[in-house]
C-alpha positions in Angstrom: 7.3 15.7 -17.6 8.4 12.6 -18.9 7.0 9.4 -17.9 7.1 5.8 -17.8 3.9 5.4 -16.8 2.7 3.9 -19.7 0.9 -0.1 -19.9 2.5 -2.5 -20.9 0.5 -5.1 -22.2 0.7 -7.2 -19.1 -2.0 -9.7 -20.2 -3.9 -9.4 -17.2 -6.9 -7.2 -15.9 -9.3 -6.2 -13.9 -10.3 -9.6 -13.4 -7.8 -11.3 -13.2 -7.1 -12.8 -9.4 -3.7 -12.9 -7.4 -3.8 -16.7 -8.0 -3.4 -16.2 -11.6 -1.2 -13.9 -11.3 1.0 -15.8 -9.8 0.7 -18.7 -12.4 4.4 -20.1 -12.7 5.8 -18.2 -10.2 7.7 -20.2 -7.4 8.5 -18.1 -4.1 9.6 -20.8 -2.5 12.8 -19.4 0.0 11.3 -15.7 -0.3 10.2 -14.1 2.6 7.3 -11.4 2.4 6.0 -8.4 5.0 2.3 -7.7 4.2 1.3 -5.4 6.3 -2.8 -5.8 7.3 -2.1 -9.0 6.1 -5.1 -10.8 7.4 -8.0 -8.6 6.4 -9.3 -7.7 3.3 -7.4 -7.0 0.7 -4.1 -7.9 3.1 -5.7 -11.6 3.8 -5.9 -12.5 0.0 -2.6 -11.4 -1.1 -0.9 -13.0 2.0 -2.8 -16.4 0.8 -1.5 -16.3 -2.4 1.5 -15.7 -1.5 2.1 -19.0 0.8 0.3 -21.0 -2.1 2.8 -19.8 -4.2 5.9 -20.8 -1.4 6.9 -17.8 0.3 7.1 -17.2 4.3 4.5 -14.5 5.1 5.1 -11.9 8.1 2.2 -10.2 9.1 2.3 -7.3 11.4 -0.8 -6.4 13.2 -2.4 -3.6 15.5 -5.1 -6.8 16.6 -2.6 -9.8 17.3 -5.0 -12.6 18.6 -7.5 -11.3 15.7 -4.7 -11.8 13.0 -3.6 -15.3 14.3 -7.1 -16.5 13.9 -7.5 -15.0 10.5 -4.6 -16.6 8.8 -5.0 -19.8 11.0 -4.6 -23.0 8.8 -2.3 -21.0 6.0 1.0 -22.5 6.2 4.1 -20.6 6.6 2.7 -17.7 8.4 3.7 -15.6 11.1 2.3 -12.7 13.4 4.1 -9.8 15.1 2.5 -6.8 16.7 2.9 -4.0 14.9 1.0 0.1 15.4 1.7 2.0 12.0 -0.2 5.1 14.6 3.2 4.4 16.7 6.4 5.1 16.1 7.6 2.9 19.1 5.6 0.5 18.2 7.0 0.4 14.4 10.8 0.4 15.7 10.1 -2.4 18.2 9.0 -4.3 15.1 11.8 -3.5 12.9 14.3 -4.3 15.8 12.5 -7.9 16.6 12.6 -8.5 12.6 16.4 -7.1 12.5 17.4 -9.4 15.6 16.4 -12.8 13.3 18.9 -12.0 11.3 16.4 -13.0 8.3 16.0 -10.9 4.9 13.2 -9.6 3.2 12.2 -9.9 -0.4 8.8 -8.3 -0.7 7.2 -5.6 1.9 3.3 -4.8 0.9 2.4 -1.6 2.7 -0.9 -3.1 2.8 -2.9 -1.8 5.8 -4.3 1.5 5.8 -7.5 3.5 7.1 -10.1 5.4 5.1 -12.5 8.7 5.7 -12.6 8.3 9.7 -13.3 11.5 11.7 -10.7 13.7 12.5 -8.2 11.9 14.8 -4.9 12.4 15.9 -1.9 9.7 17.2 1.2 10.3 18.0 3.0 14.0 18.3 -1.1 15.4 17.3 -0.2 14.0 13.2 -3.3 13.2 11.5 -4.0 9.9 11.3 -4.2 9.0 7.8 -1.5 10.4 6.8 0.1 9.1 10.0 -1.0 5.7 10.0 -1.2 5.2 6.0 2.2 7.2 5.1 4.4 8.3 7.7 4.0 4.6 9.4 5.0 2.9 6.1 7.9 5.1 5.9 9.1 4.5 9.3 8.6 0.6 8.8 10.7 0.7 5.3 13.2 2.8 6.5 13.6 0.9 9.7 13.9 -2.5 7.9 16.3 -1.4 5.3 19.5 -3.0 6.4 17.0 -6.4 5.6 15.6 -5.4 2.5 17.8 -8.1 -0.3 19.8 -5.5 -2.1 19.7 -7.3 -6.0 15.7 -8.1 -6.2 13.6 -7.1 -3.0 10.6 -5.1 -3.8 8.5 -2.8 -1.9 5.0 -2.2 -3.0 2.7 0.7 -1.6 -0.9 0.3 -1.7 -2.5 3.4 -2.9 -6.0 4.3 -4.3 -8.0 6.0 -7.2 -8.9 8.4 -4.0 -5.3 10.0 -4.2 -7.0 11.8 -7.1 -8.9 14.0 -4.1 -6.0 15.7 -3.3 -2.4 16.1 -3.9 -0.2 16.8 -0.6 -1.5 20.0 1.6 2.3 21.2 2.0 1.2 24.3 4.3 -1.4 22.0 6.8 -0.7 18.3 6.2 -1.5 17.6 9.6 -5.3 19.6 9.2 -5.0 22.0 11.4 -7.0 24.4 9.6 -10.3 22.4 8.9 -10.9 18.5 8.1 -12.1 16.7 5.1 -11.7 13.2 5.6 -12.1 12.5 1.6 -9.3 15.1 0.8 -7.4 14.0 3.9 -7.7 10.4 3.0 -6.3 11.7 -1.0 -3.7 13.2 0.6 -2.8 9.8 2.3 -2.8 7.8 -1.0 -0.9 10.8 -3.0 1.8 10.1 -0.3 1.8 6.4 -0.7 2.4 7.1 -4.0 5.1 9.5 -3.6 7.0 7.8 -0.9 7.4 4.2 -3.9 8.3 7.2 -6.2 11.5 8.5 -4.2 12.2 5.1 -2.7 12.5 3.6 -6.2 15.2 6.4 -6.6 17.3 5.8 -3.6 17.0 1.7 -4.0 17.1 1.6 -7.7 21.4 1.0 -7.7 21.1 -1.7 -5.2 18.0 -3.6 -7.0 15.4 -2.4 -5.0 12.3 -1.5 -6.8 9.2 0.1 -5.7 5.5 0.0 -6.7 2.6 2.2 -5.9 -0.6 0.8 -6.9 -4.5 1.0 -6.9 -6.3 -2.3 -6.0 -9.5 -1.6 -7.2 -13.0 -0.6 -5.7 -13.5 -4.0 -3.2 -15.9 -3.6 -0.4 -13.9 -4.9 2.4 -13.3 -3.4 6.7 -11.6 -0.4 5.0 -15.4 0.9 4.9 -15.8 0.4 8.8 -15.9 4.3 9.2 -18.5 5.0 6.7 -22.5 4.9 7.7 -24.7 2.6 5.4 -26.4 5.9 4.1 -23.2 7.3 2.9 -22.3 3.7 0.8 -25.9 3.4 0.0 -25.6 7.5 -1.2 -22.1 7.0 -3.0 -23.9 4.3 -4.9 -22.1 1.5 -3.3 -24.5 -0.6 -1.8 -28.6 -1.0 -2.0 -31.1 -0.6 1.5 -30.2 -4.5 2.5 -26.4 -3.8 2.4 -25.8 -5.3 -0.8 -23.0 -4.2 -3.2 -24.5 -2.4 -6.3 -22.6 -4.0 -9.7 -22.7 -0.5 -11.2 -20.4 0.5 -8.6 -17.7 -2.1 -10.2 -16.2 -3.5 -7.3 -14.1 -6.4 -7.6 -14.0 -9.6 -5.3 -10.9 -9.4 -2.6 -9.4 -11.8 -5.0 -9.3 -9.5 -7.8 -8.8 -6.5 -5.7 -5.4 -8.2 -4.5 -4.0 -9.0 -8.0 -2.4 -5.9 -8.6 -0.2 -5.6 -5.6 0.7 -9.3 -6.0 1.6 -8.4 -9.8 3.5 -6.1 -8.8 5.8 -7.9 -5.8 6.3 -10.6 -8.5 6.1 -10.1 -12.1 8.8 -10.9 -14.3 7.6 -8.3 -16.6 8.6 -5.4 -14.4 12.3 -6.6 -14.0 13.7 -3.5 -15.5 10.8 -1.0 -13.8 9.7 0.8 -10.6 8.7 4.0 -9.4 5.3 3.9 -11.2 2.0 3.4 -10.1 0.1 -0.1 -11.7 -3.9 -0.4 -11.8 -5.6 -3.6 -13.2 -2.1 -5.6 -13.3 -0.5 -3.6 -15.6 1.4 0.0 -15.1 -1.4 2.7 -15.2 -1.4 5.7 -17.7 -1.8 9.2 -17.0 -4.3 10.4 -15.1 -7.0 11.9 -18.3 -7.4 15.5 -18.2 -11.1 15.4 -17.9 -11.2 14.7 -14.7 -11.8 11.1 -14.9 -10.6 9.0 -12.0 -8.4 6.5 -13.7 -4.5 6.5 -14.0 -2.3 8.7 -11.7 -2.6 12.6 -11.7 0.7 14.4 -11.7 1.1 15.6 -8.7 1.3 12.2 -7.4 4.2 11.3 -9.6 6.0 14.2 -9.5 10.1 13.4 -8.3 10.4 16.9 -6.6 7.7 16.4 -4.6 8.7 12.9 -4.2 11.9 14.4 -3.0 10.4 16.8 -0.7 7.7 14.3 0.9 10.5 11.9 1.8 12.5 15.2 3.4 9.6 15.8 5.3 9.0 12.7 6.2 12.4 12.4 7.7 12.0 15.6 9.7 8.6 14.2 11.5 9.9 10.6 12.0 13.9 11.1 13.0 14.1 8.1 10.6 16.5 7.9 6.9 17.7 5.0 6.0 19.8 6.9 3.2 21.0 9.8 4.8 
């Protein structure tokens, strides 16, 4: 399979924050959807972003808990938003539809990680519901917004997706839960779904990222005991992160999907996946857990994730 996933010399790295980054850039009269966009990862990159001009939306499952999170950042707004709920996700899309406004940038920011087996909606399970099929809905719904000639939509993925490509015969779990593999599967979809979408958008300039931020302790562990982080190496007895584990600081850990809403330097690109500000390479064949493995950047089942998708949601903004 031929690829463009190749770097390409960005001049950036796994240091470098979304503030510099975004050194020259003027977003001034853009308007961005960062999803989770006032925790974690999702509160540094919508900061950056209103330094750097742009109107922020954030839509959030905690309202009152996201308006006092991005209190004092100018040019910031909060909706209510349930990526679990499909209602919830077109209510959204219609109230954003219904301002007549346009959109230049949607982060699928928020997401969950390793929680026990639950299920929301129809019985879906909940990472792939909430991480994937919720995104999809959301993008899907707020097409006829997206700014044909420029927007970009940018998927937060992980290194995890290497746990597991796409369980096509039990995505829901039926049979059994992992909530590593299911949590892989999750970010292999993420990576997918900016995969196909860069496909369909491509001819109306509308590109689409998948990335991995980076190891960051941030609430994206809130499902995890303190022996397991302490087990996986993460943090010591006191709580403390371990520097072997290489995590970044949220700053760092949103300069990737900031890079890739705004770079210059991917003008002519989309459809691949970006690590460390710059476009990741292949995933190694030694089993190493950097790049993107194949399965996650495969078109077919790019193509057939986006079918499926369609089936579960009732929702295709291109057919």
């Amino acid at each position: 399979m031929t690829t463009a996933q190749h770097k390409i010399g960005s001049g950036f790295g796994a240091h470098s924050t979304a503030d510099e980054v975004l050194q020259g850039i003027d977003l001034s009269g853009k308007l961005a959807i960062v999803t989770g966009g006032y925790s974690g990862l999702g509160l540094e990159t919508t900061r950056a972003l209103a330094k750097a001009g742009a109107h922020i939306v954030v839509p959030a499952r905690r309202v009152d808990v996201a308006r006092e999170a991005v209190d004092g950042i100018d040019g910031v707004e909060v909706d209510e938003l349930d990526l679990g709920d499909l209602d919830s996700v077109r209510a959204f899309a219609e109230r954003f539809l219904a301002s007549g406004r346009t959109v230049d940038i949607v982060i699928d920011n928020a997401g969950i990680m390793a929680c026990p087996q639950t299920r929301v909606g129809p019985g879906w399970e909940a990472q792939f519901a909430t991480n994937h099929l919720g995104h999809y809905a959301l993008v899907n719904r707020l097409w006829p917004a997206i700014e044909p000639g420029g927007a970009r939509v940018v998927s937060v993925s992980s290194a995890g997706h290497h746990n597991s490509g796409i369980r096509w015969d039990d995505v829901h779990w039926r049979d059994g839960y992992d909530k590593w593999e299911a949590y892989g599967q999750a970010k292999t979809a993420n990576v997918l779904f900016a995969v196909h979408l860069d496909r369909l958008g491509r001819d109306a300039g509308v590109r689409a990222f998948a990335l991995h931020p980076g190891g960051i302790l941030t609430p994206l562990q809130r499902h995890l005991a303190k022996e397991e982080m302490v087990e996986r190496g993460w943090i010591d007895e006191d709580g403390k992160p371990l520097n072997p584990a290489g995590f970044k600081s949220p700053e760092q850990g949103a300069a990737t999907q900031v890079w890739a809403a705004t770079s210059p330097q991917l003008a002519d690109l989309g459809g691949v996946y970006c690590e460390d500000c710059d476009i990741a390479e292949p995933a190694p064949t030694d089993g190493e857990r950097v790049g993107v493995r194949d399965y996650a950047i495969d078109p077919e089942q790019a193509a057939r994730l986006w079918a499926l998708s369609a089936e579960l949601t009732g929702v295709n903004a291109f057919a």
